[in-house]
C-alpha positions in Angstrom: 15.0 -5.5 -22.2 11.7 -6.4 -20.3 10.0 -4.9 -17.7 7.9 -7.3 -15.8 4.8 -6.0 -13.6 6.3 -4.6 -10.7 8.5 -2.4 -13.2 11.3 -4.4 -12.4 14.2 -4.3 -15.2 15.2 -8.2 -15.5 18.1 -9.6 -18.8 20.3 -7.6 -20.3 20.5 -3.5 -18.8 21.3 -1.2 -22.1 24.4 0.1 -21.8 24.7 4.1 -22.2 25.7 3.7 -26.3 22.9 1.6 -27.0 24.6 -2.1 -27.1 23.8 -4.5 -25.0 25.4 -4.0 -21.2 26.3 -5.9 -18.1 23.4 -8.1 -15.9 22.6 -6.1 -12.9 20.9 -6.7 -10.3 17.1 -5.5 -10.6 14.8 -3.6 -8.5 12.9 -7.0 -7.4 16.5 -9.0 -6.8 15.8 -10.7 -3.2 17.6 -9.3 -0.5 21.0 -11.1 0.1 22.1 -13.1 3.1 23.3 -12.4 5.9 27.4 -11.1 5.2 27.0 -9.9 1.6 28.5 -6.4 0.5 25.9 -3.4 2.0 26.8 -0.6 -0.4 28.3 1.7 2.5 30.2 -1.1 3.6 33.6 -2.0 2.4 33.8 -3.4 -1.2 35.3 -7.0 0.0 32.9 -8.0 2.3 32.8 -11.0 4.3 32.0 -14.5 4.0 28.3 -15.6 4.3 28.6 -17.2 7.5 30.1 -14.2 9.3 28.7 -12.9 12.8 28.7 -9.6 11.9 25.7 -7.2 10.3 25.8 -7.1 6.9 28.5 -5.0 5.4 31.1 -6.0 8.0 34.5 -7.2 6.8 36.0 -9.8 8.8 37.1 -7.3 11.3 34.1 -6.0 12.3 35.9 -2.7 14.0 36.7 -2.4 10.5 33.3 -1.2 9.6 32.7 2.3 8.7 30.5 4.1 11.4 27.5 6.4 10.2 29.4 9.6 10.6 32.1 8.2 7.8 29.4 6.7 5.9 27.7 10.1 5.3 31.0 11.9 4.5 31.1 9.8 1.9 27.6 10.6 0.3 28.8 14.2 1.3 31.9 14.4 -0.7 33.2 16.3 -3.9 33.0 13.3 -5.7 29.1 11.7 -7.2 28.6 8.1 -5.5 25.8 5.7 -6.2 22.9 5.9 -4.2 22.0 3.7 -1.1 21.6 0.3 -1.2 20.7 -1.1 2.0 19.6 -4.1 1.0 22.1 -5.4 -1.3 20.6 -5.5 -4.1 23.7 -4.5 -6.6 26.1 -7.0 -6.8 29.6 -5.4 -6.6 29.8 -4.9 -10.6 26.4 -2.9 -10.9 27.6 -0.8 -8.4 30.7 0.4 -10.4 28.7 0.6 -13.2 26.2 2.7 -11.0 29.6 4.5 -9.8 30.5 5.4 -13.4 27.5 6.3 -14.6 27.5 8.8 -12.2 30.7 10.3 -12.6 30.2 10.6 -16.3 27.1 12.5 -15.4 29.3 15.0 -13.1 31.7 15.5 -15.6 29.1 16.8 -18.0 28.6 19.5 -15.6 26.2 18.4 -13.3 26.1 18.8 -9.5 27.3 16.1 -7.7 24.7 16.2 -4.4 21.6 17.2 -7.2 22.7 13.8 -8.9 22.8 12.0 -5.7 19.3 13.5 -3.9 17.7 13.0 -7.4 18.6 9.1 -6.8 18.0 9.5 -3.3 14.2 10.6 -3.9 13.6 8.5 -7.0 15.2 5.3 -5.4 16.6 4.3 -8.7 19.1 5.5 -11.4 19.1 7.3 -14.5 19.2 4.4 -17.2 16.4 4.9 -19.9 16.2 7.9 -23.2 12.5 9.0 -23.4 11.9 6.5 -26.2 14.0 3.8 -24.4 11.3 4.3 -21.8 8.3 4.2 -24.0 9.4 1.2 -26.3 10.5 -0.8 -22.7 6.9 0.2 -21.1 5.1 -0.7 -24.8 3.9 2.9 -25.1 3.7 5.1 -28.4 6.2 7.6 -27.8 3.4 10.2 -29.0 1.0 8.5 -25.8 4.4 8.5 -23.8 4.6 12.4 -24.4 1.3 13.4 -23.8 1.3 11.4 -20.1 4.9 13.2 -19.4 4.0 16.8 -20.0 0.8 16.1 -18.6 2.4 15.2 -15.4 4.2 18.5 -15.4 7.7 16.9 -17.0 9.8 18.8 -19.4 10.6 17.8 -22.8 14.4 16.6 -22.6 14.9 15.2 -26.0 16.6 11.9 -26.3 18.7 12.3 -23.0 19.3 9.6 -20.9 17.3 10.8 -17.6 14.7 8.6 -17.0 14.2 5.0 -14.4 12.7 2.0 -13.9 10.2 4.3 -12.2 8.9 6.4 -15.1 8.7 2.8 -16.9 5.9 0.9 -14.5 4.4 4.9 -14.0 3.6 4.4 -17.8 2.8 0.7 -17.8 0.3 1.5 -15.4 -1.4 4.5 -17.4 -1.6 2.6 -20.5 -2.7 -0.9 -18.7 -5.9 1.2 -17.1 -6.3 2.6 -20.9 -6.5 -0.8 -22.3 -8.3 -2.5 -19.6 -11.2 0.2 -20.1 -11.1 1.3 -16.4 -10.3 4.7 -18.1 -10.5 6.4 -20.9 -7.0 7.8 -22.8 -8.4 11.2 -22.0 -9.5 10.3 -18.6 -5.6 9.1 -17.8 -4.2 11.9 -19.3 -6.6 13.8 -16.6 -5.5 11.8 -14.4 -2.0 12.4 -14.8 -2.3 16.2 -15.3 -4.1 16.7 -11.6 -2.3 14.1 -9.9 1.4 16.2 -11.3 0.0 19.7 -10.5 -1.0 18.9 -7.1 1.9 17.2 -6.3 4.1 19.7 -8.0 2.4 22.5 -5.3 2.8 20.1 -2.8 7.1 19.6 -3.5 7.4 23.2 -4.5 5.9 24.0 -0.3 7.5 21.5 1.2 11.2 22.1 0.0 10.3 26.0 0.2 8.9 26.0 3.7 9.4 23.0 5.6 12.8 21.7 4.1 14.3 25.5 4.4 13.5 25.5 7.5 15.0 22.4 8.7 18.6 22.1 7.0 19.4 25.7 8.9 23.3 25.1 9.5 23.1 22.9 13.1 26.7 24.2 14.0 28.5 27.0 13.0 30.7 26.2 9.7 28.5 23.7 7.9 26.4 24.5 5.0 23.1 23.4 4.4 24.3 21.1 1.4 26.1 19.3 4.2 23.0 18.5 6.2 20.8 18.3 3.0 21.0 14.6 2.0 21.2 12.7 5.7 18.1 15.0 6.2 16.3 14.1 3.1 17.1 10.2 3.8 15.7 10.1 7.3 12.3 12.4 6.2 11.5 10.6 3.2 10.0 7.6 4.2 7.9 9.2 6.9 6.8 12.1 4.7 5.9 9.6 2.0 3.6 7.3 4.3 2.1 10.4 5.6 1.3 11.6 2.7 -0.5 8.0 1.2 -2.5 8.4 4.5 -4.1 11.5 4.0 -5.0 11.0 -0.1 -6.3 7.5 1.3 -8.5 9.6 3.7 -9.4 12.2 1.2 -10.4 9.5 -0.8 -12.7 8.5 1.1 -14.1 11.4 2.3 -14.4 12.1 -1.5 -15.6 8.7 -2.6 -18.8 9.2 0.0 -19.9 12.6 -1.2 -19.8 10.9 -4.7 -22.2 7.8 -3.7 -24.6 9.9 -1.6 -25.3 12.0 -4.5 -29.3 11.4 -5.6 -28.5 10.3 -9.5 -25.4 10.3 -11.8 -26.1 13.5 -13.1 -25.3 15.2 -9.5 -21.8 13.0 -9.3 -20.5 15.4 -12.1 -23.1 18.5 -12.1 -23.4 19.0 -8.0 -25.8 21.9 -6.4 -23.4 23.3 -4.0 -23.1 26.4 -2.0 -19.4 28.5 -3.8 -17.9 31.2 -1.8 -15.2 33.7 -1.9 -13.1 35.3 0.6 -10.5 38.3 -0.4 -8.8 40.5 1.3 -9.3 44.2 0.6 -6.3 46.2 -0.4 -3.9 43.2 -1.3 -2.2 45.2 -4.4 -1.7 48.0 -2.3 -0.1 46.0 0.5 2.3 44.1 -2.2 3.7 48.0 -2.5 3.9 48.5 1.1 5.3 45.4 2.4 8.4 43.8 2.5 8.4 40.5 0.7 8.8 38.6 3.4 5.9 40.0 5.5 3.8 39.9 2.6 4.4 36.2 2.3 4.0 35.6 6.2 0.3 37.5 5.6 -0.5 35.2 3.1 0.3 32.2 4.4 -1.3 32.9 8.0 -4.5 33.9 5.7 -4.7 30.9 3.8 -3.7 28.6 6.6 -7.1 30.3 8.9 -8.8 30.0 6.2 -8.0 26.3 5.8 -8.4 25.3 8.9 -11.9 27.2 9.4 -13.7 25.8 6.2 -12.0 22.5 7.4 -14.0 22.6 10.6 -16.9 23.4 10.0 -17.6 20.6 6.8 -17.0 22.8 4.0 -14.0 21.9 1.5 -11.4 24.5 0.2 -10.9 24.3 -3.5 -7.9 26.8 -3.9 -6.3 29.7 -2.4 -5.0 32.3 -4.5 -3.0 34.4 -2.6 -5.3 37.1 -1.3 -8.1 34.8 -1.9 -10.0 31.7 -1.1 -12.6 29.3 -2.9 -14.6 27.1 -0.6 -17.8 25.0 -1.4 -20.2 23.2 1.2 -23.3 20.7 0.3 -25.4 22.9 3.0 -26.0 26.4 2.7 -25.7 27.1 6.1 -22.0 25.4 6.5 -20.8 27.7 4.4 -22.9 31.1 5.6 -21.1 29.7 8.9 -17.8 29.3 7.5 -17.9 33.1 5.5 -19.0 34.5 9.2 -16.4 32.8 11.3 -13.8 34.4 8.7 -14.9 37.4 8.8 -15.2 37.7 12.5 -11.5 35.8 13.2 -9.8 38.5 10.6 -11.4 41.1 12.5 -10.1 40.2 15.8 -6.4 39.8 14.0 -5.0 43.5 13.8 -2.1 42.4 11.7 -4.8 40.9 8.7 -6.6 43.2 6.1 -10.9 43.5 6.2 -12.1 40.5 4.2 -15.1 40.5 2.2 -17.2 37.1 1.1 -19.2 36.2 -1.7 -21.4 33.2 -1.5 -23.7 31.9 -4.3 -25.7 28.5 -4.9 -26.7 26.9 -7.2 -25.8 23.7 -10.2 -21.3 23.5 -10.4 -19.6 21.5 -12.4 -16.4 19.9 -10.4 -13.1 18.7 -13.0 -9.9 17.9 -11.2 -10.5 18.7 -7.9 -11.7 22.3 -9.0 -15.3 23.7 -9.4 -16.7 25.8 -12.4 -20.4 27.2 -13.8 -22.1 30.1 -13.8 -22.7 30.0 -9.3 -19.3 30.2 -9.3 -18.6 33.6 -11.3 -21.8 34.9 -9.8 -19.7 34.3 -5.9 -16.9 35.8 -7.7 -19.0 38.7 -8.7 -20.5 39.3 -5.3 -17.3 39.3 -3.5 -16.2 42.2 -5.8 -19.1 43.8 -5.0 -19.4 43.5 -1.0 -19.1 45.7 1.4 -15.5 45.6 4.2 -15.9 43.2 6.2 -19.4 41.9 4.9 -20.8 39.0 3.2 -23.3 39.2 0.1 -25.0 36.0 -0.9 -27.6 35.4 -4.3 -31.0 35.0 -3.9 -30.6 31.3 -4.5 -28.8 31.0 -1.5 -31.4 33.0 0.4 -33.9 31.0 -0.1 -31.8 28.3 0.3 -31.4 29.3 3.8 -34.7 29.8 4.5 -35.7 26.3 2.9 -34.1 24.7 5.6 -34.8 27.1 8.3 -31.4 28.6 9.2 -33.2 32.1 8.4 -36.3 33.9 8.0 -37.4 35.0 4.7 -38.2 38.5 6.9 -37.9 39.8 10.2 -42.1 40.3 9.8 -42.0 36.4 9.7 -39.5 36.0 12.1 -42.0 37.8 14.5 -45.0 36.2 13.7 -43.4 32.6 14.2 -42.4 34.0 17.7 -45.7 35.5 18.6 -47.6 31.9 17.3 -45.3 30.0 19.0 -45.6 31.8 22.1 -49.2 31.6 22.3 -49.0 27.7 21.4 -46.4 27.5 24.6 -43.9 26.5 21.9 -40.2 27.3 21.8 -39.9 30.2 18.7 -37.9 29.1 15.7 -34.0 29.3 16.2 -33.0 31.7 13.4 -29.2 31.3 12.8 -28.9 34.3 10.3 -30.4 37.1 9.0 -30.9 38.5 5.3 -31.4 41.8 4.3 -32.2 42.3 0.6 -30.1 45.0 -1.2 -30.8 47.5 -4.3 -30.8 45.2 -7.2 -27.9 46.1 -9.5 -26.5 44.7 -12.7 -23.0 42.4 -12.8 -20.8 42.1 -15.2 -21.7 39.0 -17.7 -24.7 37.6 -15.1 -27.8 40.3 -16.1 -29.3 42.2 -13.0 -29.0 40.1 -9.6 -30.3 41.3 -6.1 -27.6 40.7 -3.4 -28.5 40.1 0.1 -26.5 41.1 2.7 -26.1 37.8 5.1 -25.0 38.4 9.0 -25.9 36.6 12.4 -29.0 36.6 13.6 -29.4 38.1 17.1 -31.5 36.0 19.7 -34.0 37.6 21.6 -32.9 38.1 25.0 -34.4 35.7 27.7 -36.2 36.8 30.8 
C-alpha cells in the first residue's frame, strides 16, 4: 500500500491477516453525486438523478429521520462510523461493519469503538509496523515519536489509522527536509502530546461531565455521549486551532523582539511563585470535591490575573502557580493583585509569592535556571500573605522607576521636585530590605519584602 501526501490510503487496503484485501474507498475519494448511498441512509439507495437529499431511497418518506439514525449509532451492536459524504462505497462499509464487530467480539465496548472512530475520523486498519513501513519510518524512529506523544506501546495490534500514518510522514519529512532536527521532532512531539493530553484529560473531566448529565429521566449518559460528541467536535476543534494560532503569535513576537539569538533561548525574565499556605492540611480537612472546587477557582484567578496584566502563566500545580513577565513591574503587579483578590475571598487560603529575576532558560513551553529555584525558594520563605523578591529584581524595579531604592530617596526626589515646581516621581511600590539569610542550594541572599507604595495625600 501507498500513502500519498495528504495521508490518503490509495490500491490495495491490507486485509486484517496480512493478504492483500478489497479496494476501498480512501480518505481523499471525491464526494459522490447527488443520490448515492449516505451511510445512515438505507443500503439501496436511489438512482443518481433522484430529487431527494442524498441517502433517500426512492421513497423519500422512506428515509430514516435523525432520531432513528442515532438509535442506530446508539445500539448494542458496533456500526461503522459516519460517513456523510459518501465516501465508502457500499462494500467498504461492510468491511468497516465487520471489522468492527470482530473488534466487539474480542471484548471491546461497542460505543468506546465507535467514539474512538468518531474522534479519530477514521478506522483502525494499520499494526504499529504496518504504520511505520506505509509512512517509510524505522520502526525504532516510529517508537520514539509514539511514546513521545504520550502513546502506549501495544505490540503488533492492529489499532492504528490513516491518521497516525501522515502524523509520522509529517515528523520524518521536517527531519529530512532539515527544518528540524530528529531531536527537535521528537521535542516536538513530546510537548505538543503532554499538552494536549492535559488539555483532553479537562475537557472530558470537566466540561464533557458536565454536559452529557442525563436530559430526561431514564437515559444514561452513554445514550447522550456520542450525538454530543458529534455536534462539539468540530467546533471544539476550530476553537482550539484559533487560540494555538494566536498563541503563536503572541509567542513568535516575544521571540523576534528579543535583542540577539542568545536571549531567544536564555531570556532575562522576571519568575514568580504563588502558593497557598496550609494546602496539605486542607487535603485532610476537605472533602474531595471542595478540595478540587478550591483548586480550580485558585488556578482559574490566577490565570486570568497574570493574563491581564501581560505576564504568561507557565503551570499550575495544584496549590501553586508559575508565572513569568519580560518587565519587572508586570509581574510585582500581578503577585500584588493576587494577593489582594485571595484576601478579599474568605473561602481561599493566605497566599504567599516569590518573585526573582534574572537569566531563564525556556524548553517546551516551561522555564528553568537558577532565578527560577531562587523564586521557589523565596516563596517558601515569605511571610502570609506577603511577597519577597531578590535583590535582582529590586534593582530591577528601581532601574526603571517603578520604586525607590529608599524611602530617604523617595523624599528627596519629592522635596527637589517640589522646589523645581515639578510633579514628584510616581513610585508604584515599595521595598523594604530584610535580614539576609542563607537558602537552601543558592548561598546567602537578602529578600526584600515588596508591597504598594502609598501616594502622598494631596491638598
Amino acid at each position: 500500500m501507498t500513502v500519498d501526501d495528504t495521508g490518503s490510503g490509495t490500491g490495495a487496503h491490507p486485509a486484517p491477516d496480512g493478504e492483500p484485501g478489497r479496494t476501498a474507498g480512501s480518505a481523499t475519494d471525491p464526494a459522490p453525486a447527488a443520490g448515492d448511498a449516505d451511510l445512515r441512509g438505507d443500503e439501496d439507495a436511489g438512482d443518481a438523478g433522484d430529487a431527494g437529499p442524498p441517502g433517500n431511497a426512492a421513497d423519500p418518506q422512506e428515509r430514516p429521520d435523525a432520531d432513528t439514525r442515532s438509535d442506530r449509532y446508539l445500539s448494542d451492536t458496533p456500526s461503522p462510523p459516519p460517513d456523510p459524504q459518501g465516501r465508502l462505497d457500499a462494500q467498504g462499509r461492510l468491511d468497516a461493519q465487520n471489522r468492527l464487530d470482530a473488534q466487539a467480539a474480542d471484548g471491546e465496548d461497542p460505543l468506546a469503538l465507535r467514539l474512538e472512530q468518531l474522534i479519530l475520523g477514521a478506522e483502525r486498519r494499520y499494526t504499529p509496523f504496518q504504520a511505520a513501513r506505509s509512512a517509510g519510518v524505522s520502526m525504532e524512529l516510529a517508537s520514539r515519536f509514539w511514546r513521545a506523544m504520550g502513546f502506549a506501546d501495544i505490540g503488533q495490534a492492529k489499532a492504528l489509522t490513516e491518521a497516525d500514518v501522515l502524523a509520522l510522514r509529517r515528523l520524518a519529512g521536517l527531519v529530512e527536509a532539515g527544518l528540524l532536527s530528529e531531536a527537535m521532532a521528537v521535542q516536538v512531539a513530546r510537548s505538543t502530546g503532554q499538552t494536549t493530553a492535559r488539555l483532553a484529560e479537562w475537557q472530558i473531566d470537566s466540561f464533557l461531565e458536565g454536559l452529557t448529565e442525563p436530559p430526561e429521566p431514564g437515559m444514561t449518559r452513554t445514550e447522550v455521549t456520542y450525538p454530543l460528541i458529534e455536534l462539539l467536535l468540530p467546533e471544539l476543534e476550530e476553537f482550539i486551532v484559533y487560540v494555538w494560532r494566536r498563541q503563536l503569535a503572541a509567542a513568535t513576537g516575544r521571540v523576534v523582539q528579543a535583542g540577539d539569538d542568545e536571549e531567544m533561548v536564555d531570556r532575562r525574565l522576571a519568575v514568580g511563585f504563588a502558593d497557598l499556605v496550609g494546602f496539605t492540611r486542607l487535603t485532610r480537612r476537605m472533602e474531595e470535591e471542595e478540595l478540587g472546587e478550591l483548586v480550580e477557582a485558585f488556578e482559574t484567578t490566577a490565570a486570568d490575573l497574570v493574563a491581564a496584566h501581560g505576564g504568561r502563566l507557565i503551570k499550575t500545580l495544584g496549590d501553586e502557580v508559575l508565572y513569568s513577565a519580560d518587565d519587572a513591574g508586570v509581574a510585582a503587579e500581578i503577585a500584588l493583585r493576587l494577593i489582594e483578590t485571595m484576601a478579599n475571598d474568605e473561602t481561599m487560603p493566605e497566599l504567599r509569592v516569590g518573585i526573582a529575576f534574572g537569566t531563564v532558560t525556556t524548553r517546551m513551553g516551561d522555564v528553568f535556571g537558577t532565578t527560577v529555584n531562587l523564586a521557589s525558594r523565596l516563596t517558601s520563605i515569605a511571610p502570609r500573605d506577603a511577597v519577597l523578591v531578590d535583590g535582582a529584581f529590586a534593582e530591577e524595579l528601581v532601574r526603571t522607576k517603578d520604586a525607590p531604592a529608599s524611602e530617604a530617596e523617595a523624599a528627596d526626589a519629592a522635596a527637589t521636585a517640589e522646589k523645581e515646581g515639578e510633579e514628584p516621581p510616581a513610585y508604584r511600590f515599595a521595598l523594604q530590605p530584610m535580614w539576609q539569610r542563607p537558602v537552601r542550594g543558592l548561598g546567602v541572599v537578602e529578600p526584600w519584602l515588596l508591597a504598594r507604595r502609598e501616594l502622598p495625600d494631596t491638598p
